[in-house]
MARKE-966738 format. One record per atom (N, C-alpha, C, CB): x, y, z; atom name. Coordinates in Angstrom, 3 decimals, padded with zeros to 6 digits. Glycine has a CB too. Layout:
// MARKE-966738
          X          Y          Z   vexmi
          X          Y          Z      CA
...
***
This chain:
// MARKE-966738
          X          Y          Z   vexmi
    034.702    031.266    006.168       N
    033.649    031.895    006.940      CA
    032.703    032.683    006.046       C
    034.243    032.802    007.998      CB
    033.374    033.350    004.744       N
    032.475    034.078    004.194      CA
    031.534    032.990    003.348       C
    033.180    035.221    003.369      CB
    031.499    032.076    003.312       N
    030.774    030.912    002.150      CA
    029.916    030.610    003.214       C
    031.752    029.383    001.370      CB
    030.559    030.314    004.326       N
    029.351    029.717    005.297      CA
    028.091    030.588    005.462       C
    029.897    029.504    006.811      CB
    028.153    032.182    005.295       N
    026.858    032.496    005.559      CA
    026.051    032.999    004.942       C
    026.748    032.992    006.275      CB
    026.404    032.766    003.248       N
    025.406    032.851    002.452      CA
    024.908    031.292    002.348       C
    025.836    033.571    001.125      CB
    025.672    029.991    002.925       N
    025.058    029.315    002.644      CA
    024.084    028.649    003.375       C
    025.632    028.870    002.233      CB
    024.491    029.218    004.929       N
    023.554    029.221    006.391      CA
    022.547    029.811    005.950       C
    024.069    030.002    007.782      CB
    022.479    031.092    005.480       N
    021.364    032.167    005.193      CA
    019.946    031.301    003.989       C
    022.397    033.791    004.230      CB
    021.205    030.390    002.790       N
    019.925    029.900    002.005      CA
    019.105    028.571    002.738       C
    020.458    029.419    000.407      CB
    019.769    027.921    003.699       N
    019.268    026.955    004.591      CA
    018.001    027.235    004.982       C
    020.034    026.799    005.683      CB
    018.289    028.392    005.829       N
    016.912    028.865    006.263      CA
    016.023    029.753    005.549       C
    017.033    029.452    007.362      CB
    016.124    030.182    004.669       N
    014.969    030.613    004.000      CA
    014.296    029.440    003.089       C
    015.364    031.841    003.154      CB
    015.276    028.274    003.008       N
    014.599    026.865    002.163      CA
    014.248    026.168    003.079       C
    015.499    025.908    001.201      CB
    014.369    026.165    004.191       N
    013.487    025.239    005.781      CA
    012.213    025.945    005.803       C
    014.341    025.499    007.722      CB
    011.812    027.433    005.736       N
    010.656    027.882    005.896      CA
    009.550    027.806    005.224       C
    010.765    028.735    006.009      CB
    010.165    027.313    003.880       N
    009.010    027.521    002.466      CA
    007.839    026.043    003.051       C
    010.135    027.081    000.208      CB
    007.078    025.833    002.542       N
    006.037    024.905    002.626      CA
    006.636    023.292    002.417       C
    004.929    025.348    001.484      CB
    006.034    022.176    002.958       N
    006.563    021.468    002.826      CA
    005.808    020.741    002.058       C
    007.011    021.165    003.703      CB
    005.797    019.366    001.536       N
    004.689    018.858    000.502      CA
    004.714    017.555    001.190       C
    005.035    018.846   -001.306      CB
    003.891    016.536    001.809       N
    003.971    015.410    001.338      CA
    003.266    014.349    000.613       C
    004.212    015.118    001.974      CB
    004.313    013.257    000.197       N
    003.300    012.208   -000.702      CA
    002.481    011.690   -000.599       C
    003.501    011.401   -001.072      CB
    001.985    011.659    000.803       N
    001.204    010.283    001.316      CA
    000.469    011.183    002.536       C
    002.405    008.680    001.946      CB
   -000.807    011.445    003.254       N
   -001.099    011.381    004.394      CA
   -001.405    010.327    004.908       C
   -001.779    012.030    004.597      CB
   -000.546    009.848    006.529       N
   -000.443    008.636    007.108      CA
   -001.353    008.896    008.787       C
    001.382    008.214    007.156      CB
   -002.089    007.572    008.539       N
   -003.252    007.896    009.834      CA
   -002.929    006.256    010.617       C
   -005.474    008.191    009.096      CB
   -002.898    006.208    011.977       N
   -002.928    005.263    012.242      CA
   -004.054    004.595    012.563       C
   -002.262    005.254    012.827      CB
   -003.795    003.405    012.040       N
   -005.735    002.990    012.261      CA
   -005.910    002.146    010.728       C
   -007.221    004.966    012.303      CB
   -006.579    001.192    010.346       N
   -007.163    000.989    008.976      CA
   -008.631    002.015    008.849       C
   -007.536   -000.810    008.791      CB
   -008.356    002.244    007.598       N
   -009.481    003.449    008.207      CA
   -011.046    003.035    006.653       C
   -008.329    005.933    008.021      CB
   -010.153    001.355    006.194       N
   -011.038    001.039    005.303      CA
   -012.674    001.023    005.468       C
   -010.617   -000.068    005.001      CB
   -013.621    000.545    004.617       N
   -014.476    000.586    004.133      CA
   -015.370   -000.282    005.284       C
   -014.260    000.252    002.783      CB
   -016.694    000.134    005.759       N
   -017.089   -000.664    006.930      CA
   -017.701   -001.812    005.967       C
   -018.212    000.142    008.136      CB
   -017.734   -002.486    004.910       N
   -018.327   -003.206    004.232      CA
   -017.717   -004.106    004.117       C
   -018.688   -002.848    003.343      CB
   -016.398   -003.784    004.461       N
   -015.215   -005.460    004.120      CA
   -015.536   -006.119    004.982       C
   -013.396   -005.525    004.229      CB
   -014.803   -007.339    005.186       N
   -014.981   -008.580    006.186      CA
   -015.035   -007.682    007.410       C
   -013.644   -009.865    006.223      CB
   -016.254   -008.776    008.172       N
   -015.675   -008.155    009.744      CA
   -015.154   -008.525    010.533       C
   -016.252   -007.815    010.524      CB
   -014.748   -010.053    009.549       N
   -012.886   -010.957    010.132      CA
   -011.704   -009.707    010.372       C
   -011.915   -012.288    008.353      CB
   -011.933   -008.434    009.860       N
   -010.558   -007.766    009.663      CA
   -010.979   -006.927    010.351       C
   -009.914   -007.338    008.344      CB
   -011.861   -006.942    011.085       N
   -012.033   -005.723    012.232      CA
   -010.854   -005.494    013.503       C
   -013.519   -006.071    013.057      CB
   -010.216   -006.624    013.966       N
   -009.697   -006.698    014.948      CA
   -008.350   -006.014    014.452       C
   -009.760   -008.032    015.509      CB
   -007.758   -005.950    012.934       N
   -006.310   -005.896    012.405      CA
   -006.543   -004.350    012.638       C
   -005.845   -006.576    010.667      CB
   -007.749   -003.452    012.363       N
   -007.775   -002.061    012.308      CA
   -006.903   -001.637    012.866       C
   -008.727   -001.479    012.687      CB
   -006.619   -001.767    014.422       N
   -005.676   -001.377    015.720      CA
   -004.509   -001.189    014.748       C
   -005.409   -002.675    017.145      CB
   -003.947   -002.689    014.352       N
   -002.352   -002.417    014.269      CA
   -002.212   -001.820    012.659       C
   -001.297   -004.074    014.559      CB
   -003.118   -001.747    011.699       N
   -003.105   -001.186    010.397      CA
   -002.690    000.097    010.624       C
   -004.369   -001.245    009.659      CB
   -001.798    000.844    009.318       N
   -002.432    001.921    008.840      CA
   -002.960    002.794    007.745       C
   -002.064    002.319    009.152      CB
   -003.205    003.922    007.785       N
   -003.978    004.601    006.471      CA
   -002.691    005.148    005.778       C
   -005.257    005.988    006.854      CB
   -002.886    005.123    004.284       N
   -001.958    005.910    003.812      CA
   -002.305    006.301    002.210       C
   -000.615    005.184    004.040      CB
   -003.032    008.034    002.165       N
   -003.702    008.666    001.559      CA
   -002.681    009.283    000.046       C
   -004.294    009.644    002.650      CB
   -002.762    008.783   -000.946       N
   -001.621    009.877   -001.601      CA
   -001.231    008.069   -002.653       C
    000.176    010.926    000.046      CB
   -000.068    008.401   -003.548       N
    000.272    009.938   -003.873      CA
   -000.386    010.840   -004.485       C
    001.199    010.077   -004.494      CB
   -001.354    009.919   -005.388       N
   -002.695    011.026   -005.945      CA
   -003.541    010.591   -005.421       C
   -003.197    011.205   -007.431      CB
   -004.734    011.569   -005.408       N
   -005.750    011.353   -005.028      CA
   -006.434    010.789   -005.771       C
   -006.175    012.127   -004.657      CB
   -007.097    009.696   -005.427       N
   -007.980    009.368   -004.610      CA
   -007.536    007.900   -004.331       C
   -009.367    009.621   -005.136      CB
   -006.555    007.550   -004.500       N
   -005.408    006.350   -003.700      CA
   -005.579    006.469   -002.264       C
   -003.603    006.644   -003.982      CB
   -006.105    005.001   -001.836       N
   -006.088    004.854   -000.453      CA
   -005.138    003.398   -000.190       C
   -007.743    004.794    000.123      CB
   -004.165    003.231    000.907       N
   -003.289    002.096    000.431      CA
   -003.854    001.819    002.157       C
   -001.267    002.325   -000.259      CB
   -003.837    000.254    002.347       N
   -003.985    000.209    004.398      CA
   -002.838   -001.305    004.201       C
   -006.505   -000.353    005.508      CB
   -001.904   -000.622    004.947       N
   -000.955   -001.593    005.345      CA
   -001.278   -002.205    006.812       C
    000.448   -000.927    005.299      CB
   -001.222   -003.602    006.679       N
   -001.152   -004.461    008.230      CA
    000.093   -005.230    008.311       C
   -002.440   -005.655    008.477      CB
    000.620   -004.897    009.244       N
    001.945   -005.685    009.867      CA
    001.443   -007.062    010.746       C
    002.873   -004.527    011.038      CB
    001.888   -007.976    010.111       N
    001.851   -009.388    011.197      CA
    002.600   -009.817    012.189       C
    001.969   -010.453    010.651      CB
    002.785   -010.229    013.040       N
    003.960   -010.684    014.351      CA
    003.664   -011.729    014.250       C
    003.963   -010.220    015.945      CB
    002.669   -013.109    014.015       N
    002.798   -014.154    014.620      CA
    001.980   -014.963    012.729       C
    001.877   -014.164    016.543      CB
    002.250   -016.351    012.617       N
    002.053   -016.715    011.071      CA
    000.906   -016.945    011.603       C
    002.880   -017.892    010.121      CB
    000.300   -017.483    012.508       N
   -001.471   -018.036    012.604      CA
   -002.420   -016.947    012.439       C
   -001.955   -018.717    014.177      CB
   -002.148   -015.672    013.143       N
   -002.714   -014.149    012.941      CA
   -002.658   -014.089    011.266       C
   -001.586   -012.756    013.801      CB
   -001.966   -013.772    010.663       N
   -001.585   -013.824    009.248      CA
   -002.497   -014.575    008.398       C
   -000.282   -014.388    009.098      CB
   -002.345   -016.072    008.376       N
   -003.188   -016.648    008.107      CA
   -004.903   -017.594    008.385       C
   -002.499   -016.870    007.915      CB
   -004.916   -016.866    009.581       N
   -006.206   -016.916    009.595      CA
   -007.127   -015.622    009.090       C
   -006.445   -017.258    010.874      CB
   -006.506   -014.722    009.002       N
   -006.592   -013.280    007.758      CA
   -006.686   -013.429    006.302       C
   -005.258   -012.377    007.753      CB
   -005.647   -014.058    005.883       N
   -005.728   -014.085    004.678      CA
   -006.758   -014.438    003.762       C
   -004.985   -014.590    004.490      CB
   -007.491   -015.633    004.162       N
   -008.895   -015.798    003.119      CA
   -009.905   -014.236    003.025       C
   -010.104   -017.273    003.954      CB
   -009.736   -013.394    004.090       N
   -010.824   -012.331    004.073      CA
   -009.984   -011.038    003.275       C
   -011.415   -011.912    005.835      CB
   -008.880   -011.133    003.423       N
   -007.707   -009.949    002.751      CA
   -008.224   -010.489    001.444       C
   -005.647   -010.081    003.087      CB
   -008.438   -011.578    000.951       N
   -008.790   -011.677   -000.570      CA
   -009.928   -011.595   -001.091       C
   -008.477   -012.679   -001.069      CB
   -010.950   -011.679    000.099       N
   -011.961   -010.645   -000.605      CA
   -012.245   -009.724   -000.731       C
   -012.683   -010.597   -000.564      CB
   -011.487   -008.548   -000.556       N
   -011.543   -006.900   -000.627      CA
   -011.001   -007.128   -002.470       C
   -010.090   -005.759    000.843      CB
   -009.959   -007.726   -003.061       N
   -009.299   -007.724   -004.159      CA
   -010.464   -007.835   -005.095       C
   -008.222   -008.767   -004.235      CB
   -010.437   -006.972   -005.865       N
   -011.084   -006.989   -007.498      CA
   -011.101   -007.790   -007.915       C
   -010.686   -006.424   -008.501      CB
   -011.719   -008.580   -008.745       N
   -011.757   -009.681   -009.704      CA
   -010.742   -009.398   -010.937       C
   -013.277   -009.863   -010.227      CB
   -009.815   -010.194   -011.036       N
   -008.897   -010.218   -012.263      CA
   -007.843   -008.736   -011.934       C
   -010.001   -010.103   -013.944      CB
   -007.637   -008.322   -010.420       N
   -006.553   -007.517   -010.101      CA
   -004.997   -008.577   -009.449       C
   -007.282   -006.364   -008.874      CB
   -004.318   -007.839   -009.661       N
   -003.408   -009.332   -009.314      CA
   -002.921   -009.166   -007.428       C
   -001.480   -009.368   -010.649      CB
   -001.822   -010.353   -007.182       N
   -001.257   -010.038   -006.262      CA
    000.230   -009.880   -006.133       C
   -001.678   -010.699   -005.590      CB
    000.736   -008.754   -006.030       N
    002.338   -008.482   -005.724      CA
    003.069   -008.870   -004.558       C
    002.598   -007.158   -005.702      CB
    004.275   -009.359   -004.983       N
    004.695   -010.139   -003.900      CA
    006.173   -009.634   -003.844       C
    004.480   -011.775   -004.112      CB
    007.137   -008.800   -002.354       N
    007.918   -008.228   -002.670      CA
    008.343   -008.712   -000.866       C
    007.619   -006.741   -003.463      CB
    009.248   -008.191   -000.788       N
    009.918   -008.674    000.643      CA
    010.407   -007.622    001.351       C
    011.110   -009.649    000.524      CB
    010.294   -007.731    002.793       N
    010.734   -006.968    003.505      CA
    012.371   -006.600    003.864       C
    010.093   -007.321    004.349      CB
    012.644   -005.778    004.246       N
    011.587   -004.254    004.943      CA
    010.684   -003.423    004.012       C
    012.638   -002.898    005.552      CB
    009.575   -002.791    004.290       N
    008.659   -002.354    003.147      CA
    008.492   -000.694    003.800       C
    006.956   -003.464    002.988      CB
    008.413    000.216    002.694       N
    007.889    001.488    003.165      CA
    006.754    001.493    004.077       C
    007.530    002.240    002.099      CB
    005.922    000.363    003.678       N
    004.286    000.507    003.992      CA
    004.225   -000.319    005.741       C
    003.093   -000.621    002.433      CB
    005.138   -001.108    005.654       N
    005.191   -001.474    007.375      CA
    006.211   -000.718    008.661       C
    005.703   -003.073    007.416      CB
    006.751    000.447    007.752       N
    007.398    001.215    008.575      CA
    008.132    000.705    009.485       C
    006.716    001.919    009.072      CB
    009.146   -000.024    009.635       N
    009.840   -000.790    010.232      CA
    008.866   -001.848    011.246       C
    010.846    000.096    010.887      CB
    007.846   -002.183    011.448       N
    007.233   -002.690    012.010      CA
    007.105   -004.470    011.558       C
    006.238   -001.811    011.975      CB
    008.288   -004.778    011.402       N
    008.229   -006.287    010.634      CA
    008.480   -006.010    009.469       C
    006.910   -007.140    010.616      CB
    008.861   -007.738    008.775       N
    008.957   -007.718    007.804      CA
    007.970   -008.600    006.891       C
    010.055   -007.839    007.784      CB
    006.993   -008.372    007.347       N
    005.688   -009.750    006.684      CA
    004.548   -008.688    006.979       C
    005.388   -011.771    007.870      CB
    003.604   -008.853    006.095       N
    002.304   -008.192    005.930      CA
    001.960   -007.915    004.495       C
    002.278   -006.911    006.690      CB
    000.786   -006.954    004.851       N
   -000.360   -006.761    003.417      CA
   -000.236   -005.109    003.514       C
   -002.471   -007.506    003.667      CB
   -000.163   -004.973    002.150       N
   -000.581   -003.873    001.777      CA
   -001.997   -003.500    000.986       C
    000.374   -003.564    001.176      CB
   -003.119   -003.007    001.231       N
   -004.490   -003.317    000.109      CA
   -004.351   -002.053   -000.735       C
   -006.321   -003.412    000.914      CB
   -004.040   -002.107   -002.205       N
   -004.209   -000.604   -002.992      CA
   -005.531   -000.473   -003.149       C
   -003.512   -000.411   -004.499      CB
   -005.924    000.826   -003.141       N
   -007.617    000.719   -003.209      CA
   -007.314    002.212   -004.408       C
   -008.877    001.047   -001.147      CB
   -007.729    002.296   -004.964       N
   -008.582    003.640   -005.736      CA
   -009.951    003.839   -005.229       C
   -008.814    003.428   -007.422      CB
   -009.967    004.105   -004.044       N
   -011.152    004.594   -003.556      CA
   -010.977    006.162   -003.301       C
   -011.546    003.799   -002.284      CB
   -012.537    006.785   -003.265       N
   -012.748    008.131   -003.429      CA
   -013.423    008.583   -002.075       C
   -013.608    008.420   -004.728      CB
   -013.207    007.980   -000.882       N
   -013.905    008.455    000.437      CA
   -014.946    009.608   -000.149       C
   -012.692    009.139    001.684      CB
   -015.396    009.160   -000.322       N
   -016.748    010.268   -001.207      CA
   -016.375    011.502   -002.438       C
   -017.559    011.394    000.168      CB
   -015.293    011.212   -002.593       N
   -014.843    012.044   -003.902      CA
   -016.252    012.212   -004.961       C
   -013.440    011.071   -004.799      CB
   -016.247    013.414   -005.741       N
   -016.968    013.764   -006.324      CA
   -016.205    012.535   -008.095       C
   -017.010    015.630   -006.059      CB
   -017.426    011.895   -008.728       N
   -016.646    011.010   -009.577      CA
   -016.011    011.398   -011.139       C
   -017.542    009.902   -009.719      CB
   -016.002    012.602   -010.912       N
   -015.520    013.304   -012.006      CA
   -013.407    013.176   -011.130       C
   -016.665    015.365   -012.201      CB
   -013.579    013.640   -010.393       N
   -011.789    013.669   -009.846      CA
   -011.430    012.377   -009.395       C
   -011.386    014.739   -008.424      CB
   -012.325    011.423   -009.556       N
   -011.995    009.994   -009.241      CA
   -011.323    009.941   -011.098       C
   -013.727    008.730   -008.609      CB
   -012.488    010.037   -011.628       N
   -011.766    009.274   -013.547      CA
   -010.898    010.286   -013.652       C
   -013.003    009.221   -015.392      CB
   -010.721    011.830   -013.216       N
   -009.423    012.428   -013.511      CA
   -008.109    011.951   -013.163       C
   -009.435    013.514   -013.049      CB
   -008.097    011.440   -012.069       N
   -006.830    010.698   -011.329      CA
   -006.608    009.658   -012.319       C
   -007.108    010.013   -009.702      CB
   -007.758    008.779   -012.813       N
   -007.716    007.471   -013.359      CA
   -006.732    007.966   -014.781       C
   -009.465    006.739   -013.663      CB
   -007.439    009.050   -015.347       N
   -006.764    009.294   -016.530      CA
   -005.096    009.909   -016.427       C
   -007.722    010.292   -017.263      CB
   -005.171    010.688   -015.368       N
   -003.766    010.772   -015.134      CA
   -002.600    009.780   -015.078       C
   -003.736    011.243   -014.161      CB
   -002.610    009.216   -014.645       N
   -002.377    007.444   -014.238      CA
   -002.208    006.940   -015.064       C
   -003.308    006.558   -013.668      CB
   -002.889    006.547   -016.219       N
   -002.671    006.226   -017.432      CA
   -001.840    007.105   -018.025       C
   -003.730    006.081   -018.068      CB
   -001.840    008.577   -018.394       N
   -001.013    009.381   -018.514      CA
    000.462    008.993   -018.347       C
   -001.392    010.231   -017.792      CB
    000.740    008.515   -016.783       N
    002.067    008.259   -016.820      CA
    002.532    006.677   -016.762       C
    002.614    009.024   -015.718      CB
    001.599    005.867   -017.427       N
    001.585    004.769   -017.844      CA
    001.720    003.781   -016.363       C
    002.692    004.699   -018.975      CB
    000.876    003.959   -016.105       N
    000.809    003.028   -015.070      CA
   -000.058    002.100   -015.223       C
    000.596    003.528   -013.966      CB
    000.089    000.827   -014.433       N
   -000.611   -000.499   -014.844      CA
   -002.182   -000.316   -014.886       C
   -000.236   -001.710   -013.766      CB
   -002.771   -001.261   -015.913       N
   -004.018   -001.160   -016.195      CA
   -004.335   -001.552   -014.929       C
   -004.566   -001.862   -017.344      CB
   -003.893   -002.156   -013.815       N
   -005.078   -002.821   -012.845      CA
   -004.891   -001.553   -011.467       C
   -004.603   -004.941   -012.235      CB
   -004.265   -000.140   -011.673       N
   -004.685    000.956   -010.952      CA
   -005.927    001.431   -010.321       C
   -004.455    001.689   -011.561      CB
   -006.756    001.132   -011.243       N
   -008.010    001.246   -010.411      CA
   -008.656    000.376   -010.032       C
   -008.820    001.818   -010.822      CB
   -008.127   -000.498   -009.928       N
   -008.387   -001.950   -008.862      CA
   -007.994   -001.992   -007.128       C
   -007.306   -003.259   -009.534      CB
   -008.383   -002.765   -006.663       N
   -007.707   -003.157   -005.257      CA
   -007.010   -004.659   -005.631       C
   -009.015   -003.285   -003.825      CB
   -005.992   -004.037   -005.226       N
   -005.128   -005.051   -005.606      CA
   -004.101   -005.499   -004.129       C
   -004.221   -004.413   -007.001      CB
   -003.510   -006.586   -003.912       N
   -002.775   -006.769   -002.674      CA
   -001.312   -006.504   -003.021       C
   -002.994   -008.219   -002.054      CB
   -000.917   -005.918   -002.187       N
    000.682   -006.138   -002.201      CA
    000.899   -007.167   -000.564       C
    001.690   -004.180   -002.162      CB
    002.153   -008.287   -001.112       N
    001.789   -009.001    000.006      CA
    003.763   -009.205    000.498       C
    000.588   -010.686   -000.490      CB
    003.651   -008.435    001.466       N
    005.127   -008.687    002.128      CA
    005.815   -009.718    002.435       C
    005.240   -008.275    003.123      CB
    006.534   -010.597    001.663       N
    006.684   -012.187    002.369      CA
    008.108   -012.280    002.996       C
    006.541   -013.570    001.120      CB
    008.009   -013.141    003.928       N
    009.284   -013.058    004.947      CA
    009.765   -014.840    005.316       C
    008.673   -012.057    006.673      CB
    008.890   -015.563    004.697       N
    009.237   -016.924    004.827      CA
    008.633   -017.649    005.765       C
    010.449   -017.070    005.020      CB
    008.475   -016.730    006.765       N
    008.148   -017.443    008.257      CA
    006.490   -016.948    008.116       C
    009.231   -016.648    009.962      CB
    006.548   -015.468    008.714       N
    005.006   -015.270    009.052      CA
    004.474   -014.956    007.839       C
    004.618   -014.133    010.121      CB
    004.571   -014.740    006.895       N
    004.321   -014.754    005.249      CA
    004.796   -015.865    004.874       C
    004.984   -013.650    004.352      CB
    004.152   -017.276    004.575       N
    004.829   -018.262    003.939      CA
    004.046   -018.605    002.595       C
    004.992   -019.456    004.891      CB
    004.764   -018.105    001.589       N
    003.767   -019.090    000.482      CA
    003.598   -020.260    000.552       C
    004.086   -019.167   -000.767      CB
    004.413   -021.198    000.730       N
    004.396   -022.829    001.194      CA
    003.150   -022.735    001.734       C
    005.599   -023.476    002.350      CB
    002.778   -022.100    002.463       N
    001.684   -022.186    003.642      CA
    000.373   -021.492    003.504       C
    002.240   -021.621    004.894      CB
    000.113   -020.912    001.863       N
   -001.527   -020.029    002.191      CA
   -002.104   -020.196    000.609       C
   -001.365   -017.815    002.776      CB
   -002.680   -020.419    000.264       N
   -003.232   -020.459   -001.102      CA
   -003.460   -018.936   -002.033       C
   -004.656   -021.187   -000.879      CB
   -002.980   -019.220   -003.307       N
   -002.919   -017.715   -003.748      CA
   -003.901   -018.336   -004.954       C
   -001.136   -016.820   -004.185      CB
   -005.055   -017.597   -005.390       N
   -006.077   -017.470   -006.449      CA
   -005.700   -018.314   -007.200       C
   -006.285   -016.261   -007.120      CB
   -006.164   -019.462   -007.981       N
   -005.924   -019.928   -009.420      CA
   -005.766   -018.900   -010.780       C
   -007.103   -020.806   -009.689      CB
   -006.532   -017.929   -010.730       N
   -006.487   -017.110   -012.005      CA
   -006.528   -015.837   -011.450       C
   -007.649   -017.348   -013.082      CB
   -005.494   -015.907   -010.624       N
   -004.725   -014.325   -010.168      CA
   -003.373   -014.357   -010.988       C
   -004.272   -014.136   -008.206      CB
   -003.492   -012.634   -011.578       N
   -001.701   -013.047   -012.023      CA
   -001.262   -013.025   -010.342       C
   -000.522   -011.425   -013.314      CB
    000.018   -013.496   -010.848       N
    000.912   -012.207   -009.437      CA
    002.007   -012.130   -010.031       C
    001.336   -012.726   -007.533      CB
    002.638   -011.233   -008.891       N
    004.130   -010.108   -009.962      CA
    004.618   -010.685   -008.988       C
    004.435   -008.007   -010.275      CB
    005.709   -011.261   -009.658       N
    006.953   -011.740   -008.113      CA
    007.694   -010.639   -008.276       C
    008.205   -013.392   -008.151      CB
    008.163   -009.604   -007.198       N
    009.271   -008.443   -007.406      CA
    010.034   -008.590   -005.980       C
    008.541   -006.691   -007.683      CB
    009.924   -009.671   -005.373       N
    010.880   -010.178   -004.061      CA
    012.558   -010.030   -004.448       C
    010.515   -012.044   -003.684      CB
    012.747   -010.488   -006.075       N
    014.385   -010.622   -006.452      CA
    014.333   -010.033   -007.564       C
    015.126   -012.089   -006.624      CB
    013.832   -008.545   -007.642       N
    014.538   -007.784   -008.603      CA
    013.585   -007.113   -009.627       C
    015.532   -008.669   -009.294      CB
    013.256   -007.037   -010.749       N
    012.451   -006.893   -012.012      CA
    011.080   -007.883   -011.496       C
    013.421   -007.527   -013.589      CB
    009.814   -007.418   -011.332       N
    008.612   -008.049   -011.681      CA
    008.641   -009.367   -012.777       C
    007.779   -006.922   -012.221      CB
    008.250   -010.302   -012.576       N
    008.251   -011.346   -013.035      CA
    006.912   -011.666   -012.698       C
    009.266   -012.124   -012.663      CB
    006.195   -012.096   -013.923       N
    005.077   -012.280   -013.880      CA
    004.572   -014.243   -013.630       C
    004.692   -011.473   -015.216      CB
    003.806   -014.792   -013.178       N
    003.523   -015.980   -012.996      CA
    001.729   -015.918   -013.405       C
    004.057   -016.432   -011.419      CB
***
């Protein structure tokens, strides 16, 4: 009994302190009105997800059905940078929040109007902790599940890398 209430006591004074998180999550795609306006309709089921540094904007879309999916996909590849790759990893994914296991993730280094001095600060940070040269790219992360994600079934860039990380260590193709 006597352990329990110094250790009840540090509980709650460590529940009160501030909390931090990595990511602010908005529901909604809350991308760029300039992309396709094929991807207007996905906005609904997308969402925003702000972090972990700023000025990282990530918009995950969950698919339910493979024709939805791929009648998407040619316009999901034109948001992608030229010479950014596509990652390919399998569900369940942080970014679809249990909501399926097939979809897109778009990384953006966008600055929703960031001043462009804390845009190249982030950039340099980043590099700092050695992260991939194609960071300040939009790049896809693409959830595959076999069925409503089928590679068999959608064409991926001729002179895109992509990172296979579905079974383990990134493997490059």
């Amino acid at each position: 009994m006597k352990r329990a209430i110094p250790l009840l006591a540090a509980i709650l004074i460590l529940s009160a302190g501030p909390l931090y998180a990595l990511y602010q999550v908005k529901d909604g795609g809350d991308w760029p009105k300039d992309w396709p306006q094929e991807l207007e309709p996905l906005r609904k089921q997308a969402r925003t997800f702000e972090g972990p540094m700023f000025p990282q904007v990530n918009y995950a879309i969950p698919f339910t059905t493979r024709e939805e999916f791929e009648a998407a996909w040619p316009h999901i590849l034109k948001v992608k940078t030229e010479g950014a790759p596509i990652v390919l990893r399998r569900g369940p994914s942080f970014w679809l929040d249990g909501k399926g296991d097939a979809g897109v993730c778009i990384h953006t280094l966008q600055a929703h109007g960031a001043p462009k001095d804390k845009v190249d600060a982030a950039l340099e940070e980043a590099k700092k902790r050695g992260a991939k040269s194609w960071i300040n790219t939009t790049y896809i992360e693409l959830i595959v599940d076999g069925k409503i994600v089928d590679l068999n079934r959608i064409p991926l860039p001729a002179e895109t890398l992509i990172v296979d990380e579905r079974f383990g260590e990134g493997k490059t193709k």
